[in-house]
ROSE-4610 file (N, C-alpha, C; in Angstrom, 1 decimal, always signed):
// ROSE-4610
residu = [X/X/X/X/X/X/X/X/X/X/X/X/X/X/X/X/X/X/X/X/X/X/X/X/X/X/X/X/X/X/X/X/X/X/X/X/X/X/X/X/X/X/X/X/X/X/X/X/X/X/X/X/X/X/X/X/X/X/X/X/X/X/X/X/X/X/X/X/X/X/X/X/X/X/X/X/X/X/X/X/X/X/X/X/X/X/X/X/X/X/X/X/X/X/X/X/X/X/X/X/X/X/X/X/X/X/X/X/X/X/X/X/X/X/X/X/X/X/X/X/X/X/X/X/X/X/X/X/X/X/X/X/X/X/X/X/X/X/X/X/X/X/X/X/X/X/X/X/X/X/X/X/X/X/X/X/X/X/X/X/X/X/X/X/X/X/X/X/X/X/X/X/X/X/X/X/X/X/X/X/X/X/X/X/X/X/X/X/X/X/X/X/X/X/X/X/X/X/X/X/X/X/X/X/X/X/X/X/X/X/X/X/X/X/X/X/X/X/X/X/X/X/X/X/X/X/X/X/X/X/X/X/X/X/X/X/X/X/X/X/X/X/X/X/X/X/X/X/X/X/X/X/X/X/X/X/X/X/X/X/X/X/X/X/X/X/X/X/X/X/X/X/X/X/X/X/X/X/X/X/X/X/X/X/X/X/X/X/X/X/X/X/X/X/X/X/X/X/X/X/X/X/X/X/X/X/X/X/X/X/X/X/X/X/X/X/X/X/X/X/X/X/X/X/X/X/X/X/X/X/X/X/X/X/X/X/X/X/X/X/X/X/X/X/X/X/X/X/X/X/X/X/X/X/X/X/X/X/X/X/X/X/X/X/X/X/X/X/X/X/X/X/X/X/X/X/X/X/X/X/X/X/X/X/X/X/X/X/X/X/X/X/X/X/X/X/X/X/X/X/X/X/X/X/X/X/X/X/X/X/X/X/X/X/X/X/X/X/X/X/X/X/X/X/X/X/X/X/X/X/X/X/X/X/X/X/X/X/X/X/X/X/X/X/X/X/X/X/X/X/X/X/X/X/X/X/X/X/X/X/X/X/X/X/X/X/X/X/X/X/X/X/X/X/X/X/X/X/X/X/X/X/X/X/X/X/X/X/X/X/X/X/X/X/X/X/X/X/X/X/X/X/X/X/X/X/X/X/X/X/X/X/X/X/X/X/X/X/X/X/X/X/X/X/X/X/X/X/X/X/X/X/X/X/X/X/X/X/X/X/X/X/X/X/X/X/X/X/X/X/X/X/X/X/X/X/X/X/X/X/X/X/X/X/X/X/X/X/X/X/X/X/X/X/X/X/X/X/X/X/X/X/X/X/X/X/X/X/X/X/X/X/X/X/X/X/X/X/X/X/X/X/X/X/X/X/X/X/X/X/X/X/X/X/X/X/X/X/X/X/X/X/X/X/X/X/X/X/X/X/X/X/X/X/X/X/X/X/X/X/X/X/X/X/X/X/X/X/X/X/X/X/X/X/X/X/X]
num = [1/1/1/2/2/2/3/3/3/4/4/4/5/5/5/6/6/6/7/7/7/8/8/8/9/9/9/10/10/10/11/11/11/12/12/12/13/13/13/14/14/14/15/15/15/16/16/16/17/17/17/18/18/18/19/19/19/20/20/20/21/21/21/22/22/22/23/23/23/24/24/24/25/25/25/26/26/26/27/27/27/28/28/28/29/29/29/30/30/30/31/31/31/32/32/32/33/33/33/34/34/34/35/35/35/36/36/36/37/37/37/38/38/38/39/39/39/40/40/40/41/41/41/42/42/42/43/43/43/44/44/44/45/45/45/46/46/46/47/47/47/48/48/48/49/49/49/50/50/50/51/51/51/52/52/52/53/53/53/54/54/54/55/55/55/56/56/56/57/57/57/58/58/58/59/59/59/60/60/60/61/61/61/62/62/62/63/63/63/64/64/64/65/65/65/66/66/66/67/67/67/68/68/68/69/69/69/70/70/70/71/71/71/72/72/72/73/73/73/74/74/74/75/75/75/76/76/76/77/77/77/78/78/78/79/79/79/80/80/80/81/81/81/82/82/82/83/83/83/84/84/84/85/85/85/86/86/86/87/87/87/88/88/88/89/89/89/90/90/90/91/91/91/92/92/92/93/93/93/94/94/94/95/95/95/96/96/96/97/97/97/98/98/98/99/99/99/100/100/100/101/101/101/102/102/102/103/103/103/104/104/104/105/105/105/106/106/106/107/107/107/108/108/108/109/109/109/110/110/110/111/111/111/112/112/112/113/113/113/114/114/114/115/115/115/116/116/116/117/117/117/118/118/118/119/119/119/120/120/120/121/121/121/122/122/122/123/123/123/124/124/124/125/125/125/126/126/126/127/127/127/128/128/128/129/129/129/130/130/130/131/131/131/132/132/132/133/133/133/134/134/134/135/135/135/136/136/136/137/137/137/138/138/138/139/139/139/140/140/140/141/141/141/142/142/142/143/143/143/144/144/144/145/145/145/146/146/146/147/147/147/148/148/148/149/149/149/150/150/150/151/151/151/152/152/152/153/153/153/154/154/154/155/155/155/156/156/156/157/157/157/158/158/158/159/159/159/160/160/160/161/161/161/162/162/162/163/163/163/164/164/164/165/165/165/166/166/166/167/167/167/168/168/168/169/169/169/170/170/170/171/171/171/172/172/172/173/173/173/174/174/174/175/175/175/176/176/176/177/177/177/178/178/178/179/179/179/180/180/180/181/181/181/182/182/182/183/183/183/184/184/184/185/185/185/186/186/186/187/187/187/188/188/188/189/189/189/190/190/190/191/191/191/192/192/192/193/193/193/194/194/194/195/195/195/196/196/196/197/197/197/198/198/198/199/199/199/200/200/200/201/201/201/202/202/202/203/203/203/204/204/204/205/205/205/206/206/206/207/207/207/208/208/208/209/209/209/210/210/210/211/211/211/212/212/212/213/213/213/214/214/214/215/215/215/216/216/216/217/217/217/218/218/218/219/219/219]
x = [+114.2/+113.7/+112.3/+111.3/+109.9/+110.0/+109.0/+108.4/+107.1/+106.8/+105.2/+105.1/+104.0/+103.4/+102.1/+101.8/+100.8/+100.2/+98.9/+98.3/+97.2/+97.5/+96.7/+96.4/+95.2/+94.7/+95.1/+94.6/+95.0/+95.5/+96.5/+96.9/+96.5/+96.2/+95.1/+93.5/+93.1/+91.8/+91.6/+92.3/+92.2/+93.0/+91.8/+92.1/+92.5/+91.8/+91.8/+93.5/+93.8/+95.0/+95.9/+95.8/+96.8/+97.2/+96.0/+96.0/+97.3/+97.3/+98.4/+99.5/+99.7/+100.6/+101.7/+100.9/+101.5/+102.2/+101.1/+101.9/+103.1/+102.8/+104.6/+105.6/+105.5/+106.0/+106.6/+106.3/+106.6/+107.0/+107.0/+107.8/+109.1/+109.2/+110.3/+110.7/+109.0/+109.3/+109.1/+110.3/+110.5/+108.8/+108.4/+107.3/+107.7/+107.2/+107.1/+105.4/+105.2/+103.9/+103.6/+102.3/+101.6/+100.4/+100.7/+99.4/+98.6/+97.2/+96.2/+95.2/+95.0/+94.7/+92.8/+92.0/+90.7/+89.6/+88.8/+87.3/+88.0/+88.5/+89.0/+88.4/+88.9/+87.7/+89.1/+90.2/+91.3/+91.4/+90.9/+90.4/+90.6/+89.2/+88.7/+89.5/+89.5/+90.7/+91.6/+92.4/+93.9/+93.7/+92.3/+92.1/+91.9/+91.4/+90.6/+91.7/+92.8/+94.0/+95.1/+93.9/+95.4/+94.6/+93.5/+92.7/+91.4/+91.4/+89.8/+88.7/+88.7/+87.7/+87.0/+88.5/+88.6/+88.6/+88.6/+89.4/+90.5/+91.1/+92.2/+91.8/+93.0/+94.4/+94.1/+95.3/+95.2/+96.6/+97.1/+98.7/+98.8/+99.8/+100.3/+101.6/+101.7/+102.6/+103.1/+103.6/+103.9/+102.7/+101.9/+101.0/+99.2/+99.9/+98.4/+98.2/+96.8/+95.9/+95.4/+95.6/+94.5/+94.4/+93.1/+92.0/+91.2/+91.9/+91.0/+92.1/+91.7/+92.9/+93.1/+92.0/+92.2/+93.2/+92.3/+92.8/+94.3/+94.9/+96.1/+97.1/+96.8/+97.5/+97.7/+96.5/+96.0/+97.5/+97.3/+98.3/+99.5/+99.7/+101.4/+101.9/+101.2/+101.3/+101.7/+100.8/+101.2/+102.2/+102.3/+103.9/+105.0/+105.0/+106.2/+106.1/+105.9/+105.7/+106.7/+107.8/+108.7/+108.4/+107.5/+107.0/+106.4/+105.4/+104.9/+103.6/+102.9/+101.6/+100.8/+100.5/+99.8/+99.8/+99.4/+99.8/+100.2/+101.1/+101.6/+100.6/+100.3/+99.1/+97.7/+97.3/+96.2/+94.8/+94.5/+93.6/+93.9/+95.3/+94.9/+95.2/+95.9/+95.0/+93.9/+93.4/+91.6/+90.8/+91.3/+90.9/+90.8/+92.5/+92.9/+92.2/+91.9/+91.6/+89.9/+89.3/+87.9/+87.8/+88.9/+88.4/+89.0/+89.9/+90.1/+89.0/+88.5/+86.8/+86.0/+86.0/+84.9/+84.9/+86.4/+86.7/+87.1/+87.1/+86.5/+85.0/+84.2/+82.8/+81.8/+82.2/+81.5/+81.9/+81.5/+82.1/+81.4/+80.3/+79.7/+79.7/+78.6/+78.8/+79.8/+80.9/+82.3/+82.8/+83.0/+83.7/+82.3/+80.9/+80.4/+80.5/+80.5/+80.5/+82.1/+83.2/+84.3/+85.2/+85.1/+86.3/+87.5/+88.2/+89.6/+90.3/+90.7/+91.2/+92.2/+93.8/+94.8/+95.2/+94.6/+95.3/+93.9/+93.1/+92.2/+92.0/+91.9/+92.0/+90.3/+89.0/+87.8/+87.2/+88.1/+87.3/+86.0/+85.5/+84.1/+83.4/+83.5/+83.0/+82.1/+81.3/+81.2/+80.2/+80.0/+79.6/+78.1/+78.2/+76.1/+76.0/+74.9/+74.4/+75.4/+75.4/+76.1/+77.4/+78.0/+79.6/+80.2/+79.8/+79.8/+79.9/+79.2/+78.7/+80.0/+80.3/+81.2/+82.2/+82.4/+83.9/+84.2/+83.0/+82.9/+83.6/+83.1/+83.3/+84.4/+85.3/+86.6/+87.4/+87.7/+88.0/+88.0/+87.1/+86.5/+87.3/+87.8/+88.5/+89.7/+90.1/+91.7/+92.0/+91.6/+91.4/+92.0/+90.7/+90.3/+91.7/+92.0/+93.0/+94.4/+94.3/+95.9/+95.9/+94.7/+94.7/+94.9/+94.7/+94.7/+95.8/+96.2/+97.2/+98.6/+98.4/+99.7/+100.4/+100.9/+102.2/+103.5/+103.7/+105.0/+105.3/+104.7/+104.7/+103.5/+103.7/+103.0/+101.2/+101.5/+100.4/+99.6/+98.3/+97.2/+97.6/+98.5/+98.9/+100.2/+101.0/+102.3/+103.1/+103.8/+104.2/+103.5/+103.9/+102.9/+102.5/+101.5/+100.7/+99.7/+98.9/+97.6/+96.5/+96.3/+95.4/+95.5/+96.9/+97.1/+97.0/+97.4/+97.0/+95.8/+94.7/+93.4/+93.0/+93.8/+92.6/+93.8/+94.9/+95.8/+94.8/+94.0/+93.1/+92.3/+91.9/+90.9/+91.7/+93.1/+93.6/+93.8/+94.4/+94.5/+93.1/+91.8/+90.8/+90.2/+91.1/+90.5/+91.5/+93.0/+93.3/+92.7/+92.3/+91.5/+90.4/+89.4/+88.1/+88.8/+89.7/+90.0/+89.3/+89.3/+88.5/+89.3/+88.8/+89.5/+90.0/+91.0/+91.5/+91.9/+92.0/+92.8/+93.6/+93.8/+94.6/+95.0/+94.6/+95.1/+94.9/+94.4/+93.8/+94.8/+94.7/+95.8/+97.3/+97.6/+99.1/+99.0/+98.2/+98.3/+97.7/+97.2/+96.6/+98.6/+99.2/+100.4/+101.4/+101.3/+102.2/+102.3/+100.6/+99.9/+101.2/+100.5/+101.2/+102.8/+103.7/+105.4/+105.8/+105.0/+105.2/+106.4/+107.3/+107.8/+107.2/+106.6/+106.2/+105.0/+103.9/+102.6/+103.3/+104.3/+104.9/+104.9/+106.0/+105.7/+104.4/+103.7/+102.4/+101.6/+101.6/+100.6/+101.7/+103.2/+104.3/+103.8/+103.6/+102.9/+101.1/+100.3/+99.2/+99.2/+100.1/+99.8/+100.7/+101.4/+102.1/+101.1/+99.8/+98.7/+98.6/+98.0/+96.9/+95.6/+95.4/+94.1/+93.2/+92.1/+91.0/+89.8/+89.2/+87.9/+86.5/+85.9/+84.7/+83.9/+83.9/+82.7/+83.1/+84.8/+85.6/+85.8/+85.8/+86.0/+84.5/+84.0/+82.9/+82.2/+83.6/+83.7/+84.3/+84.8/+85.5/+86.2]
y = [+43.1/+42.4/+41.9/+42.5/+41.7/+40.1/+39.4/+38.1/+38.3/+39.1/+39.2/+38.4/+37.8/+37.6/+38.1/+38.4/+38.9/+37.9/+37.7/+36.5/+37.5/+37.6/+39.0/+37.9/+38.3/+37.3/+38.4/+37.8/+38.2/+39.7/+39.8/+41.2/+42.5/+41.0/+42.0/+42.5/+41.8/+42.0/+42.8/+42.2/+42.2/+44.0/+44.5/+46.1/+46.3/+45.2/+45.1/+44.9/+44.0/+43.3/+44.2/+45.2/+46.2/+47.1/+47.3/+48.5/+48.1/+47.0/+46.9/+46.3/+45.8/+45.7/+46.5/+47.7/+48.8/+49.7/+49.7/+50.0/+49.6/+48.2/+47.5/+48.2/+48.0/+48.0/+49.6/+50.0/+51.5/+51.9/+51.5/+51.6/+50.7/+49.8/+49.5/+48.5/+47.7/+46.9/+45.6/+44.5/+43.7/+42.5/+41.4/+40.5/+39.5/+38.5/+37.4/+38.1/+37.0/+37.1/+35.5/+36.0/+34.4/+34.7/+34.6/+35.2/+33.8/+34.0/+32.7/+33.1/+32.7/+32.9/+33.2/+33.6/+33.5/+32.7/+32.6/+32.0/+30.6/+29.8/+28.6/+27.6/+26.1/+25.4/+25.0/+25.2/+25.2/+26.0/+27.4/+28.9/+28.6/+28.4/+28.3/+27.2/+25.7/+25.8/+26.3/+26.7/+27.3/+28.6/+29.4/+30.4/+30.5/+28.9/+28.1/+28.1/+27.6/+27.3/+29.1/+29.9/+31.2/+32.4/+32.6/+33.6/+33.3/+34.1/+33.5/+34.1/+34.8/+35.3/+34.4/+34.1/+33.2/+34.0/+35.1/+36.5/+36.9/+37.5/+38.2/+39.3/+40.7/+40.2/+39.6/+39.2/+38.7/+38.5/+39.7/+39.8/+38.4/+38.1/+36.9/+38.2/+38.5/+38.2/+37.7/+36.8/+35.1/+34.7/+34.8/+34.2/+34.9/+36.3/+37.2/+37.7/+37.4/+37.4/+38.6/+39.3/+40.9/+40.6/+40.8/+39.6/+40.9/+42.2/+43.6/+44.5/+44.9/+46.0/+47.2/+48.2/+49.0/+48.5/+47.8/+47.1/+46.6/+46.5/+46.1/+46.9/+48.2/+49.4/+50.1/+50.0/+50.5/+49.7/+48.4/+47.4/+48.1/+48.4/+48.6/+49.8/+51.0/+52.0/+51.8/+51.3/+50.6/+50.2/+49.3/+48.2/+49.0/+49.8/+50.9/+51.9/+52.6/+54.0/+54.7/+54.6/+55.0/+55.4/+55.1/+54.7/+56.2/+56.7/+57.6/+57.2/+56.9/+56.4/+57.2/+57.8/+58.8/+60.0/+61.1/+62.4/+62.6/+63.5/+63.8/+64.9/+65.5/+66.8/+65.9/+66.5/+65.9/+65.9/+67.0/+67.4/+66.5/+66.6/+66.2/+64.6/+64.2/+62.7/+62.5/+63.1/+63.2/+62.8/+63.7/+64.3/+63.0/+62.1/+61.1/+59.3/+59.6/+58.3/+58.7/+59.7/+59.9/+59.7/+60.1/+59.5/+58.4/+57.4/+56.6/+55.3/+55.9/+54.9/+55.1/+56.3/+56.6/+55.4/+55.6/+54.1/+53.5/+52.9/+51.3/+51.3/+51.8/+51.3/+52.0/+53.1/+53.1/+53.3/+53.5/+53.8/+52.3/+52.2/+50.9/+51.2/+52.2/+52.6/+52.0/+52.5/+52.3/+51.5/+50.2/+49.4/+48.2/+48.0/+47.6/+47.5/+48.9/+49.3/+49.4/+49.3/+49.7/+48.9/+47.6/+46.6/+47.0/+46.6/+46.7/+45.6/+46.1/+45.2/+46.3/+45.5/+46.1/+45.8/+44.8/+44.7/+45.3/+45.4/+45.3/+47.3/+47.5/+48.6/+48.7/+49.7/+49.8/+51.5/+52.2/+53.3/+53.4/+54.5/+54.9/+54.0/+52.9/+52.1/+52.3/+51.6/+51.8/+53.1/+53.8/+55.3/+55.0/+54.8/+54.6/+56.1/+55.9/+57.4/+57.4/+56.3/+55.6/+55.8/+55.1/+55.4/+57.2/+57.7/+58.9/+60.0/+59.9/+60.2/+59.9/+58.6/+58.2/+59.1/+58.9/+59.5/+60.9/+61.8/+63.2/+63.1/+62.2/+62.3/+61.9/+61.0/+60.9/+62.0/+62.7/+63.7/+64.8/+65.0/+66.1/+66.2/+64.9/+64.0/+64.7/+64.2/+64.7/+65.8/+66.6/+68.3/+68.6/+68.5/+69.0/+68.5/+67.6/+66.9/+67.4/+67.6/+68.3/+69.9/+70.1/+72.0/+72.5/+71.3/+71.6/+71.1/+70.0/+69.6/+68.9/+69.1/+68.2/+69.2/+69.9/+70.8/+70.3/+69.1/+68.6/+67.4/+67.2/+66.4/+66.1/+65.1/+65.1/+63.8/+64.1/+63.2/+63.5/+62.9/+63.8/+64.3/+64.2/+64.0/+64.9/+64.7/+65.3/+64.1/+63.2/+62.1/+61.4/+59.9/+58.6/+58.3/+57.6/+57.0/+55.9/+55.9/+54.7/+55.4/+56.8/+57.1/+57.2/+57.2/+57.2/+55.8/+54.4/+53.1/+52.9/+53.7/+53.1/+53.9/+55.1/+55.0/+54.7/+54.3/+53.9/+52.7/+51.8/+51.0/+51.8/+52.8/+54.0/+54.4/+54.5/+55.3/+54.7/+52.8/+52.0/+52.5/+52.4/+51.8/+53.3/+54.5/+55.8/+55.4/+54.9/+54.5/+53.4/+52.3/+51.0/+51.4/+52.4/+52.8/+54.2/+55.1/+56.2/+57.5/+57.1/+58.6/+59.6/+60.8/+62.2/+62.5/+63.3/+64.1/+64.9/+66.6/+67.2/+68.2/+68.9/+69.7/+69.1/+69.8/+68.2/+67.3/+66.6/+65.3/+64.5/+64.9/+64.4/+64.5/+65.9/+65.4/+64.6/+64.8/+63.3/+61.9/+61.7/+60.5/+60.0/+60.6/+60.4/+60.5/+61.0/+60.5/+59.5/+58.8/+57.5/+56.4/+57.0/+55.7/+55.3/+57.0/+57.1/+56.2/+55.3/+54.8/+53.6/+53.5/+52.4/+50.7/+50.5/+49.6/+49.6/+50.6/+50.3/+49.8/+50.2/+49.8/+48.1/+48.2/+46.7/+45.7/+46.2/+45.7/+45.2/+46.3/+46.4/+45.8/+45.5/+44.7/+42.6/+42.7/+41.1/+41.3/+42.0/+41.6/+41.5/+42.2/+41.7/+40.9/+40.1/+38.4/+37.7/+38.0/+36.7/+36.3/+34.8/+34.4/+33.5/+33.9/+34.4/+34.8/+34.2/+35.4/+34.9/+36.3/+36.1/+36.6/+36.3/+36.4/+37.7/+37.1/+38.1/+39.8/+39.9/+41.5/+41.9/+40.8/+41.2/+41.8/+42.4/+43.1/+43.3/+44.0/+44.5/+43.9/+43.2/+41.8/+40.7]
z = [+105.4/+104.2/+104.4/+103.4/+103.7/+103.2/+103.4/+103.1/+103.0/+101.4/+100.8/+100.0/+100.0/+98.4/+98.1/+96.9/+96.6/+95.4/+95.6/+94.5/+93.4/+92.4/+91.7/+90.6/+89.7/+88.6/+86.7/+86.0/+84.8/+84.8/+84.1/+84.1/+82.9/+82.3/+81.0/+81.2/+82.9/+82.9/+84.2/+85.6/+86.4/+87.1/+87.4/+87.4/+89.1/+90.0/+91.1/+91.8/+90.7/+91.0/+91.2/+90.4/+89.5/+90.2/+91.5/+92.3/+93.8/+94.3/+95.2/+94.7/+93.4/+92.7/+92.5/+92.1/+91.8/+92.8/+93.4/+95.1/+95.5/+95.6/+95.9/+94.7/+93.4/+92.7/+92.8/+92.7/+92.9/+94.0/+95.2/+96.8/+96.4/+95.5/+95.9/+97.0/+97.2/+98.1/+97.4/+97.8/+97.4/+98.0/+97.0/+97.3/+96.4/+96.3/+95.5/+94.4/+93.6/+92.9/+92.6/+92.9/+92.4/+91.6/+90.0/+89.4/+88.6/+89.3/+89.1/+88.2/+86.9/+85.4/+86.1/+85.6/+86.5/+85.3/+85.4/+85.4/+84.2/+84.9/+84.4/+85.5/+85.1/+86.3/+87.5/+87.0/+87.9/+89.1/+88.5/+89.5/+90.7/+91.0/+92.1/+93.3/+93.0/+93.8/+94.3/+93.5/+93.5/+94.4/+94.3/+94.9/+96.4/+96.8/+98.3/+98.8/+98.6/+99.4/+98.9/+98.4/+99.1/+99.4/+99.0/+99.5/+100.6/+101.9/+102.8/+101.8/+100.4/+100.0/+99.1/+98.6/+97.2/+96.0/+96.3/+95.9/+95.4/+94.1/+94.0/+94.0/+94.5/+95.2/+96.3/+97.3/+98.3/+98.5/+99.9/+100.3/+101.4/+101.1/+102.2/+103.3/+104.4/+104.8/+106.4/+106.2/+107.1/+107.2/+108.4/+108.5/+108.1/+108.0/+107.9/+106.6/+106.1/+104.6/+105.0/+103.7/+103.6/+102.5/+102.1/+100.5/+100.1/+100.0/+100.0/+99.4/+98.1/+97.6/+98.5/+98.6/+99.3/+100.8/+101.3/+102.7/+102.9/+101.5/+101.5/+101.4/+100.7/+100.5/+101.8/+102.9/+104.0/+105.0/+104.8/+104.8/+104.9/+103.7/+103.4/+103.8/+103.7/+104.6/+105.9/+106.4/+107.8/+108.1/+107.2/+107.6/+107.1/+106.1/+105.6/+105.6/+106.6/+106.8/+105.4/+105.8/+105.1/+103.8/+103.5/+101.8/+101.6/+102.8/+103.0/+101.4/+101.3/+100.3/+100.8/+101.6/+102.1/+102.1/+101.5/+101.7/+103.4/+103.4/+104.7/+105.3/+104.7/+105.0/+105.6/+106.4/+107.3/+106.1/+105.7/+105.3/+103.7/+102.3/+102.1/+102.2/+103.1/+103.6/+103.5/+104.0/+103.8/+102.2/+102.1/+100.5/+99.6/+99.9/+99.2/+99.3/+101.0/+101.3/+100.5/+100.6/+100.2/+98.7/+97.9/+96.3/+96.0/+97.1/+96.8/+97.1/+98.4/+98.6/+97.9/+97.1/+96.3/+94.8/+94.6/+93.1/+94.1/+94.9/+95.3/+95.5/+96.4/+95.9/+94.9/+94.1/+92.9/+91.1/+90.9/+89.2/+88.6/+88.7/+88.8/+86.8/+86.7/+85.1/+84.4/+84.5/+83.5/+84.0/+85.3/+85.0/+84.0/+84.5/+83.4/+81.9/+81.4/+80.2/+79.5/+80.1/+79.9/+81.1/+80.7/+81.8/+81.1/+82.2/+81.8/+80.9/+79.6/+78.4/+78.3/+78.6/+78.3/+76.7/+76.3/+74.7/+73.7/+74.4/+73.7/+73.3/+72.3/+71.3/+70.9/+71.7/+71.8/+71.1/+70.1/+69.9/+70.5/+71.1/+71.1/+71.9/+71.6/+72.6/+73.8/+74.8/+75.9/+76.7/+75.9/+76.0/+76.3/+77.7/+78.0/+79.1/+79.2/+80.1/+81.3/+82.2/+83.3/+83.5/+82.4/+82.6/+81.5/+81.1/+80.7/+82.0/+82.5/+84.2/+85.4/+84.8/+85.6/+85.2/+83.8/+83.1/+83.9/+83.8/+84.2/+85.8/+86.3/+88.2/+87.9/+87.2/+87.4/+87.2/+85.8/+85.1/+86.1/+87.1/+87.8/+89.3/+89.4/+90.8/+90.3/+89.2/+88.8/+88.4/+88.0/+88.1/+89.2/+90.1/+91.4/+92.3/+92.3/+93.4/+93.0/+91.3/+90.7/+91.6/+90.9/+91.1/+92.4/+93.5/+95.3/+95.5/+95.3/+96.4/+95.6/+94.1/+92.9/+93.2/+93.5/+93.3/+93.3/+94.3/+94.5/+93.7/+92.8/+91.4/+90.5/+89.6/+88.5/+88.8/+90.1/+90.4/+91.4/+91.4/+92.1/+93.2/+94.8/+95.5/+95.7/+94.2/+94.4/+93.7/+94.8/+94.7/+94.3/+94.1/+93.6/+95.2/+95.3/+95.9/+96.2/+96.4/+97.1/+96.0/+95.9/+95.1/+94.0/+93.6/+92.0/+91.6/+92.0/+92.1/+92.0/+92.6/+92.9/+91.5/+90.4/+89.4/+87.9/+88.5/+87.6/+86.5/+87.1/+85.7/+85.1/+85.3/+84.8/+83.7/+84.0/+82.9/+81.6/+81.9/+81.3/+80.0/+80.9/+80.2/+79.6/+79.9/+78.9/+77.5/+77.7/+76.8/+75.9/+76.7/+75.7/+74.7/+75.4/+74.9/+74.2/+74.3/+73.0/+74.1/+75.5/+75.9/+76.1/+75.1/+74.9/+76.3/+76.5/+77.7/+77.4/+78.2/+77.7/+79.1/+79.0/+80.4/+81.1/+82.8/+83.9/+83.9/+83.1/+82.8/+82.4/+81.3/+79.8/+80.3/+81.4/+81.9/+82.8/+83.8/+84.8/+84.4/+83.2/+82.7/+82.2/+81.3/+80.9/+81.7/+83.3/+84.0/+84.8/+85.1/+85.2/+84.4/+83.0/+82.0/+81.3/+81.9/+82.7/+83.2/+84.1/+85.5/+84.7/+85.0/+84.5/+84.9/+86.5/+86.8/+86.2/+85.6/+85.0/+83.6/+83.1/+81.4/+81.6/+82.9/+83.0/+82.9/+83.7/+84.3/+82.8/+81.6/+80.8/+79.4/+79.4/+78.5/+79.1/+80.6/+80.8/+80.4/+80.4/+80.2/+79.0/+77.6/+76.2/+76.1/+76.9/+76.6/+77.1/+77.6/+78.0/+77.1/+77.2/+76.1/+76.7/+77.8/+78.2/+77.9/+77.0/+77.2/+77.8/+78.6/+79.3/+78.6/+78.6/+77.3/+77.9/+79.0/+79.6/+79.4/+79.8/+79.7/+78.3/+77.4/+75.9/+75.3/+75.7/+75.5/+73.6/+73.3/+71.5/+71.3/+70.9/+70.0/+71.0]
């Protein structure tokens, strides 16, 4: 039996959170949650006494803090093999950890232009030189990763994963903003949003009443 917690912030905003969330959620491994509302003046406190970053997410387990999504997924792999989050194949392991570093340190374009707003309904929206660019590299990631290595299911990989977590908010936010998909896109964008744990995830972010001004971009 584990002893996790995981401290993740709004679930209508927070795309970071979403990523080792979903991880757990989907392994089937049991954690606690501790969800801390963000840019309130309470915040930050609350955040000093559970994260060294002051950061969400941030996994507790017993005594050791990982305050890094990726890092935490990296985490849980580790600690549950069994889970197998990792393509089994060497190469594409490779493949997976490489577009999953790639949306952690960029897509700088579209998370600007196109934050994550799970209630929030943005036709057209968002469409600058930048994140259009971005759209393409993503769209181009999920092609490519279906067409090589999806054969053993409906997700980039095969099975679910660490990589389908890391663009599982991407998919949210092609739905928020109305961006067209069509082929392997459009099926693995909709087996993304199958997930029963992401139904969950995106049934609590429209019970918030939360809002953050800065992410509400168009209304």
């Amino acid at each position: 039996m584990s002893d996790l917690t995981l401290v993740i912030g709004n679930k209508n905003y927070s795309s970071w959170s979403l990523r080792p969330w979903l991880v757990l959620r989907c392994s089937g491994i049991p954690f606690r949650e501790i969800r801390v509302p963000l840019y309130r003046p309470e915040s930050a406190p609350a955040l000093a006494d559970l994260s060294p970053s002051g950061l969400v997410p941030v996994l507790h387990d017993g005594d050791v803090r990982i305050w890094d999504s990726l890092a935490i997924c990296e985490y849980l792999h580790e600690r549950f093999p069994e889970h197998r989050l990792w393509p089994d194949d060497m190469r594409a392991r490779a493949v997976a950890r490489s577009v999953s570093a790639e949306m952690h340190a960029g897509f700088s374009g579209l998370r600007q232009a196109m934050c994550m707003n799970v209630r929030g309904q943005f036709p057209d929206q968002g469409r600058t030189p930048q994140s259009l660019r971005d759209i393409d590299r993503v769209l181009s990631i999920w092609t490519d990763c279906r067409a090589r290595f999806g054969s053993g299911g409906g997700f980039l990989f095969g099975r679910f994963g660490i990589a389908d977590a890391m663009y599982a908010p991407v998919v949210l936010r092609f739905q928020t903003y109305a961006v067209a998909l069509s082929g392997a896109a459009l099926d693995y964008a909709n087996a993304v949003l199958a997930l029963p744990a992401l139904g969950e995830w995106v049934a609590a972010a429209r019970a918030e009443s939360e809002r953050i001004e800065k992410f509400d971009l168009y209304g």
